[in-house]
Every structure is written in structure tokens, then in C-alpha cells.
N, C-alpha and C positions, 0 to 999 in steps of 0.2 A: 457423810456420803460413803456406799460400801462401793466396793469391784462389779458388783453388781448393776448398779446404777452409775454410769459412764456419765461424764459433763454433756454439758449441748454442746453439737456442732456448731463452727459457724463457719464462715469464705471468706476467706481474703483476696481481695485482687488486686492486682500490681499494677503501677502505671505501666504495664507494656500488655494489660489485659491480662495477662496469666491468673488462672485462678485456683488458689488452693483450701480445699476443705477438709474441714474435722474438728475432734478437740483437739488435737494439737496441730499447730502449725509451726513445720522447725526452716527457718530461715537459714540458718549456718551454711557456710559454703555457698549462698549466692550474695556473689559479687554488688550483685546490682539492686539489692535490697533495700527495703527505705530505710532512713535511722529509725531508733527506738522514738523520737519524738513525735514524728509523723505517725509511726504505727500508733502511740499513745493518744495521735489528735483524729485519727479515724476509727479506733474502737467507740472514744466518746462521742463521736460525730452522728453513732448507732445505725449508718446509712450509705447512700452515694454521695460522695465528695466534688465540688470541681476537679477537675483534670488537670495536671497528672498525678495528684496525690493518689497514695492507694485508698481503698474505701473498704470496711470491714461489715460483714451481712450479717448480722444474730440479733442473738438478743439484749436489749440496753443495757447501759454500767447500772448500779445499781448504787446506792450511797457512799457505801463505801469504797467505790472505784478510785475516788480520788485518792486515797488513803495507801491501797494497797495495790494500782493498776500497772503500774513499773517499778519491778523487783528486780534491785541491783546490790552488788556489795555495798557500794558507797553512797546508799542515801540515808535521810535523815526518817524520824519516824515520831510523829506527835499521838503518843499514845492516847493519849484522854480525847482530842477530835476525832483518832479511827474510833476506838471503842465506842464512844456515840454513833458516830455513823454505822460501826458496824449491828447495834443495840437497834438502829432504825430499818437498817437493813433486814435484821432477826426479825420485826414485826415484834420487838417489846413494848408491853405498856407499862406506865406509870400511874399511881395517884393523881400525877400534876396535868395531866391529857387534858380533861375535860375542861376542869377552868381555864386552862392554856388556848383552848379550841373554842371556847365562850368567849375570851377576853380576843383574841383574832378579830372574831367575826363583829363584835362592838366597834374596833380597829377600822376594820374595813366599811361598818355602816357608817362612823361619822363624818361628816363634811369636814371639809379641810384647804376649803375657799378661803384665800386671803382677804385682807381688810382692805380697801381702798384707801389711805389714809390723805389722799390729796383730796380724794372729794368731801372728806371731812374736815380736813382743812379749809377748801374752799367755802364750806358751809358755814363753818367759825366766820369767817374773814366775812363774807354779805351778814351774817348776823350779826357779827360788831358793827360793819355798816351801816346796816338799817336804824339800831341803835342810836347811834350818833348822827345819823342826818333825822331819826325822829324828835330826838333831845333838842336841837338846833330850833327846829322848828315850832317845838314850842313853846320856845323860848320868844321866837320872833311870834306867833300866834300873839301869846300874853303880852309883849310889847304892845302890837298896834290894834288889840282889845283893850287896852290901857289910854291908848291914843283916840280910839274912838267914844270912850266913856267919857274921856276928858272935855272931846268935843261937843258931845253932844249935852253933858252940864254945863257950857261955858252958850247953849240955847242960842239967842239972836244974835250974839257975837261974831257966829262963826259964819261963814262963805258956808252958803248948801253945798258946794259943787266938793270944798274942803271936806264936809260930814263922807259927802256920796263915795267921794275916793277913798278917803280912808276903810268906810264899811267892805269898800269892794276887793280893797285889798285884803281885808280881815277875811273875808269869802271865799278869796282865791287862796288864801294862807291855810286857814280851814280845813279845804277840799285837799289840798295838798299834803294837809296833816294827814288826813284818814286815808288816802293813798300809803304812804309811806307806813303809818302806823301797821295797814292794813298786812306791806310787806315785810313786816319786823314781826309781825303775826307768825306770817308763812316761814318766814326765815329761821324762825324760832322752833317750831314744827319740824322742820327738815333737818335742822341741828338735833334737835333732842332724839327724833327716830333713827339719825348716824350716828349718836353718843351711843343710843343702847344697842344698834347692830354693833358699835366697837364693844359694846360691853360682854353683850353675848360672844363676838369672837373670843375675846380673852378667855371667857370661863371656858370656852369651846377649847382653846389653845390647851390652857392649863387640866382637862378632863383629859385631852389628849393626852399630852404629857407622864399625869399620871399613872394612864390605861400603860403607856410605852414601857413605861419603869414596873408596873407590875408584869407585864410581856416578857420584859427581860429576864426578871425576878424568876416567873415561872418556867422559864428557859432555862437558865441554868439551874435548875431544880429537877427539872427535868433531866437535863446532859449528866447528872450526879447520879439521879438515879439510873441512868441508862447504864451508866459508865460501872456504877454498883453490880448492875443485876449480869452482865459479861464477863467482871473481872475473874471471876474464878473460872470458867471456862478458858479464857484468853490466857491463865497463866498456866494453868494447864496444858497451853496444846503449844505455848510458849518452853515450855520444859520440855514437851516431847519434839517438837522442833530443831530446838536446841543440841539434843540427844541426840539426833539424826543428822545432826552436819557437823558432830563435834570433829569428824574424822577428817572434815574436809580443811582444817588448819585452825590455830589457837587462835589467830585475830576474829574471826568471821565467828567461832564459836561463843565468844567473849561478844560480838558486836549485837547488843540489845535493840538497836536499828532493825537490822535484817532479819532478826530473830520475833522482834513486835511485828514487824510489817506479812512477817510469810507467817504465823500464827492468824492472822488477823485475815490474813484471804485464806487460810485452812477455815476460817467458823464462816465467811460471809457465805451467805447463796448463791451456787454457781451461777452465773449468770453472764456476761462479756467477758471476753477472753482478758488473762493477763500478759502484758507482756514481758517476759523473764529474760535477764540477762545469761549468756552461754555460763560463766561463770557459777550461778548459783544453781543453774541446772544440775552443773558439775558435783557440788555440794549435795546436792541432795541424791546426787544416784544415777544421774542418767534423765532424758525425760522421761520414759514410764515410771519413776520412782517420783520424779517432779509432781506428774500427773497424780502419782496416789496420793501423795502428799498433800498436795496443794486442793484438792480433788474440786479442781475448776480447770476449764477450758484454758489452754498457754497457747504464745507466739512468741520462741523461744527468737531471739534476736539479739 
């Protein structure tokens, strides 16, 4: 970004309503300022806050806000997550987009309804059921088929009344079988078409699974190459950084923290304001020096 091209404005307004605009907004000297964490939770908030927090009006953080949104001496600085973020911020592409953005959308078509496993249990348990009270019975069928063969060779011997009961009971036995059989049918039916929905979940499960682990896979294949295609830029503008606040003291020019983190809002796209600690304003010149520097919108706090 040159002199020419000034950050976006944006408003800050106070819990007491005051409102102040521009690209920079320098807090210093009021007392009744919010801390830097609040001002931190209402840049990302990109809007109106409840009350009394203050609320910040512009334009959204952008990826890399997390990374590089409060700039202080004393923070820490994960260079390989900014640079990715900052690489998403830039609008870099990769080799790995497409099939990354292919395998997502698979991600998100496939079902991922769980298995009932009680009512497939349930289903086991009535099919061993039916099972065993069909076995039982005909058991007892062939018993008293056995009983009425016997009677009916043993001819004038036998009490009619003895044939006629016996048959009726085989009758009733019978009827009773093909009942039961009939629901050891059904039982079986219901079980097999719960075996193979459990079957398809699994494979469903394990599809997933593997869709997951290639997601990942091309995730961080991705973050590699993101991380690739910035780094010469980022150590670049890291050294000129560097150079620029060597004046302000040997700890802070030595501190690779402070140095990755304001590098890293010098390449993002201006976009929500930063908010910078009085201290490293100081380092870098003043705030119009901060401003060209950093050449994004501050709320110097």
C-alpha cells in the first residue's frame, strides 16, 4: 500500500457514546478508555455490541486478524498459522484447492445418521425368540403326530373320543406352528434388513473416516503451500521491520514475536483496524510512522 492509498476509516464509539473516526484512532490520555481486550472483542464483533461495551463500525477482520489484531511487546507469535492465514487473506491459490473443495462437498453430502443399535438388538432377541418357541413346537407337533399314528394303527382298540382328541390337539399344534413359523419368517426379515442398514452404516462410517483423513491430509498440504508461497514476502518485510524499530531497543529488535506479528499485518489486506500497544507505536515512529508501516487502519491503546 503506497501514501497515496490511505487504510479505510472506520468509528469507534465508547460506552459514554463518544464517537471517533478515521484510520487511526489514538486513545492515549483518555482515562476512561476500554482495555485493549474489549477494543480486541469489538473490532471482531465487525458491528453493534450490547451495552456498555464499545462497538467498532468498518470493515470485517479478515483471516488473519486473529494472528495479528493486538500488537504488543509482549506477545507470542505462531508464525506458520499467521502465514497461512495471512496466504488466505492474500487470495493465494494452491494445487491442492480443488480436490480439497471436492472432497468438502462429498463431506458434507454424506449422511451421518447414527445406527440404532437397540432396535437391532431388539430385533436379534424376537428372532432368537421365534426361533426357539418354533423348535419347541415342533417338537411337540412330532410328538403328538407320533401319538396320533400310533392311535390310529392300534384301529378298534382305541376310545374314538381318544383318536378325536389327540387329532385336535395335533390341529391346534399345527395352526400354532405356522403362526409362529410364520413370525420367525418376519422376525428374520427385519433382522437381516437391520444387519445390512448396520452394514451400510459401517461402510458409510469407515468412507467417512477415510474422506476425513484425506481432508486433513489435503489441509495441511495446503497450509504448506500457503505457508511456501508468503514466506519470502513475510521475511522480507520481516527484515525491513526489523530495521525500523532496531532504534527503539536491543530486546524488542531481537524479539522475532513482535517482529513476525507487525511483518505479517504490513502484508495482510487492510481491512479492521489494529489495535497497537502505545509502546510499539513508539518503536515504530510515532503513529504516522505506525500508519505507514503497518499501512492498515490502528486504535492505538
Amino acid at each position: 500500500m503506497t501514501a497515496a492509498t490511505p487504510p479505510p476509516s472506520f468509528t469507534l464509539v465508547l460506552p459514554d457514546d463518544t464517537q471517533l473516526s478515521g484510520p487511526v484512532v489514538d486513545l492515549r490520555g483518555r482515562p476512561t478508555a476500554p482495555p485493549r481486550s474489549a477494543l480486541v472483542r469489538a473490532v471482531r464483533a465487525g458491528g453493534p455490541v450490547p451495552e456498555p461495551a464499545p462497538a467498532v463500525l468498518g470493515s470485517p477482520p479478515g483471516p488473519a486478524h486473529d494472528h495479528v489484531g493486538l500488537l504488543r511487546t509482549d506477545r507470542s507469535f505462531d508464525r506458520r498459522a499467521a502465514l497461512a492465514a495471512l496466504a488466505a487473506a492474500r487470495g493465494v491459490q494452491t494445487p491442492h484447492d480443488p480436490a480439497l473443495a471436492t472432497a468438502r462437498r462429498r463431506l458434507r453430502a454424506m449422511s451421518a445418521a447414527p445406527l440404532d443399535t437397540s432396535e437391532l438388538r431388539e430385533a436379534r432377541r424376537r428372532a432368537a425368540e421365534a426361533g426357539s418357541q418354533t423348535e419347541r413346537l415342533r417338537e411337540r407337533v412330532a410328538t403328538i403326530r407320533g401319538r396320533v399314528t400310533a392311535l390310529r394303527a392300534a384301529n378298534d382298540d382305541v376310545d374314538k373320543r381318544v383318536l378325536e382328541d389327540a387329532e385336535d390337539s395335533l390341529a391346534a399344534a399345527t395352526r400354532r406352528l405356522s403362526e409362529v413359523s410364520t413370525r420367525r419368517v418376519a422376525a428374520g426379515q427385519r433382522l437381516a434388513l437391520l444387519e445390512a442398514r448396520a452394514r451400510n452404516a459401517r461402510d458409510d462410517r469407515e468412507r467417512r473416516l477415510r474422506l476425513e483423513d484425506r481432508i486433513g491430509n489435503l489441509e495441511r498440504a495446503q497450509r504448506d503451500a500457503r505457508v511456501a508461497a508468503v514466506a519470502p514476502a513475510f521475511a522480507a518485510a520481516r527484515d525491513r521491520i526489523a530495521t525500523r524499530v532496531s532504534t527503539g531497543g536491543d530486546t524488542v529488535s531481537r524479539s522475532t514475536a513482535l517482529t513476525g506479528a507487525l511483518a505479517a499485518a504490513r502484508l495482510a489486506p487492510p481491512r479492521a483496524p489494529l489495535v497497537v500497544a502505545p509502546d510499539v507505536v513508539a518503536l515504530l515512529g510515532g503513529v504516522a510512522a505506525a500508519a505507514d508501516a503497518l499501512a492498515a487502519p490502528l486504535l492505538v491503546r
